[in-house]
N, C-alpha and C positions, 0 to 999 in steps of 0.2 A: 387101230393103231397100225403105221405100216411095218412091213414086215421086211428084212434086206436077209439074203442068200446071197452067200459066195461062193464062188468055186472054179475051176482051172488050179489048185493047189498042185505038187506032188515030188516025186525027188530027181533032180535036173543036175547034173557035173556041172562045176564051174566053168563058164564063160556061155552056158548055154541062154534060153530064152523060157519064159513062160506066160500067156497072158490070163490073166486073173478077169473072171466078171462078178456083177454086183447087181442082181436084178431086186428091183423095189417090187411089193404088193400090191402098186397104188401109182396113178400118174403123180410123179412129184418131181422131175429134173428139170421141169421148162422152167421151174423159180427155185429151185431149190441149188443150193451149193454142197457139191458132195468132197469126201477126205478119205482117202487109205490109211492105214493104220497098221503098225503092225507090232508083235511083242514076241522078243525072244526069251529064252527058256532062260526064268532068275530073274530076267531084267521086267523095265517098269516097260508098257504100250508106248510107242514113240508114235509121232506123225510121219509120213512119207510123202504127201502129198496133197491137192486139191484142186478142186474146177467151180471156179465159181458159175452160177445160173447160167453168167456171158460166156463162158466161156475159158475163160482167165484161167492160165496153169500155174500154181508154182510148186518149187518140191526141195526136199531136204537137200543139202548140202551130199552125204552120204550118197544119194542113187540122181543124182541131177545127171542130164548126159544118156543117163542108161535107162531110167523109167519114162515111162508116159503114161498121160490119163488119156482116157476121150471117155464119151458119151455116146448113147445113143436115147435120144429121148421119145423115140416111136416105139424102144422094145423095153425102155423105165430100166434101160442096163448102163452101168457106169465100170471102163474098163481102166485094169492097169497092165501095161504090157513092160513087161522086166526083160532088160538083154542085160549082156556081160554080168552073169550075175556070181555072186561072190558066195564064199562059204559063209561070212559077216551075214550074210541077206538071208541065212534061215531061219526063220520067223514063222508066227498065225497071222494071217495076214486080215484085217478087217476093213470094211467100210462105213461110211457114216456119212446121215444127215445133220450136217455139218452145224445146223440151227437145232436139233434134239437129241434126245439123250439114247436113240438109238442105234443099236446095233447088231449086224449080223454075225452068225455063229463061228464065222471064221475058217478059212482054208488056211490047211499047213504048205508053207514051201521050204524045204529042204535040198542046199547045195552041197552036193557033196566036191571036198578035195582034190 
């Protein structure tokens, strides 16, 4: 089963930058559609984001503007790069094979005020 590692997590002031990766176990982005994820402390895992196999971006209403996905499918790594980032955006942040039930263990990102 593949395995997904995250990390670039850590605690960043508001309006700064961080980019998050997501390396898989296993070739699997040249067909596969990947999703960021993320859950703040109390609340339910929301979505943030996704890239489909082609390419295709789309992302929450909440971080649209400031997030970005890409891919790199020669190193099986799937990024998210956050700018202007908000105290609201401290979260675990996760990724996901967007067709299984998998998931990685999750980096924390913390904005501070």
């Amino acid at each position: 089963q593949v395995q997904l590692v995250e990390s670039g997590g850590g605690l960043v002031q508001a309006g700064g930058s961080l980019r998050l990766s997501c390396v898989a176990s296993r070739t699997i982005f040249s067909k596969d559609d990947m999703g960021w994820f993320r859950q703040a402390a109390g609340k339910q895992r929301e979505w943030v984001g996704s890239m489909s196999a082609g390419g295709i971006t789309a992302y929450a209403d909440s971080v649209k503007g400031r997030f970005t996905i890409s891919r790199d499918n020669t190193r099986n790594t799937v990024y998210l790069e956050m700018n202007s980032l908000k105290a609201e955006d401290t979260a675990v942040y996760y990724c996901k094979i967007l067709s299984s039930n998998v998931w990685g263990q999750g980096t924390q990102v913390t904005v501070s005020s």
